[in-house]
N, C-alpha and C positions, 0 to 999 in steps of 0.2 A: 504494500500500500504506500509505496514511496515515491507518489506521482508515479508510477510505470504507465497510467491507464485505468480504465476499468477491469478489473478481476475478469478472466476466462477463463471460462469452465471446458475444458476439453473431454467429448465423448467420442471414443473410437467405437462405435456401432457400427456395424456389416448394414446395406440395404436391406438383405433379406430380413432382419432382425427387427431392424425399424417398420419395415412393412407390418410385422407381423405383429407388432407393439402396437400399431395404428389400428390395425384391424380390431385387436380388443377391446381398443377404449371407445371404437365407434360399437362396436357391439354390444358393451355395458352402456353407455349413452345410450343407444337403441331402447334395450331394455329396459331401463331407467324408465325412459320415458312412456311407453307402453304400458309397465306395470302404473303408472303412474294414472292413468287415462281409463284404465282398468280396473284397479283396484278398489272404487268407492263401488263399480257395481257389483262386483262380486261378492264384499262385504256384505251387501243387504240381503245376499241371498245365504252366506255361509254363514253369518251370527259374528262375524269378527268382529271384536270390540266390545262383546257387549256378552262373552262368557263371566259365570261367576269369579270375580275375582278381576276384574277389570273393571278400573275405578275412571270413574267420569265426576267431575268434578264441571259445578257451574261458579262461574266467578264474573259479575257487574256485566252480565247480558252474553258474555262469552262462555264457551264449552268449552275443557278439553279434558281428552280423553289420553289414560296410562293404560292401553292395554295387555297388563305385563302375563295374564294367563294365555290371552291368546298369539301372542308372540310364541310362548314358551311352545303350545300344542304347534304353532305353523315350526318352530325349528323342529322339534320331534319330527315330525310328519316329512318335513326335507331329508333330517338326517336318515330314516327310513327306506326313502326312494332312491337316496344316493348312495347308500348300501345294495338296496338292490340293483343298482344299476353297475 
């Protein structure tokens, strides 16, 4: 930091590497976004959020909701299918 410049960061990453690093994060992006667009109608039909044990909570005209039983049964249920898978 002795006046040289700005700090560079050097990565020696292969193209193929980088591609393939790209492809992921648009693919969790993807996802992301999907489940995201997806996920309120699903809830109304599976009961998420609103198992025993998941606290909702009203405060000054706002809602929210700690769904911490139905988290727990969705990761069971993944960890599950990605054993069997």
């Amino acid at each position: 930091m002795g006046g040289n410049g700005p700090a560079v960061i050097k990565c020696d990453l292969t193209a193929n590497l980088q591609a393939q690093m790209l492809k992921w994060i648009l693919t969790l992006v993807v996802a992301v976004f999907v489940l995201g667009m997806v996920a309120p109608h699903v809830a109304r039909f599976l009961r998420f959020g609103r198992l025993p044990g998941d606290l909702v909570w009203r405060f000054r005209g706002r809602t929210y909701a700690f769904p911490f039983v139905s988290v727990i049964v969705l990761s069971l249920v993944l960890l599950a299918i990605s054993r069997v898978l």
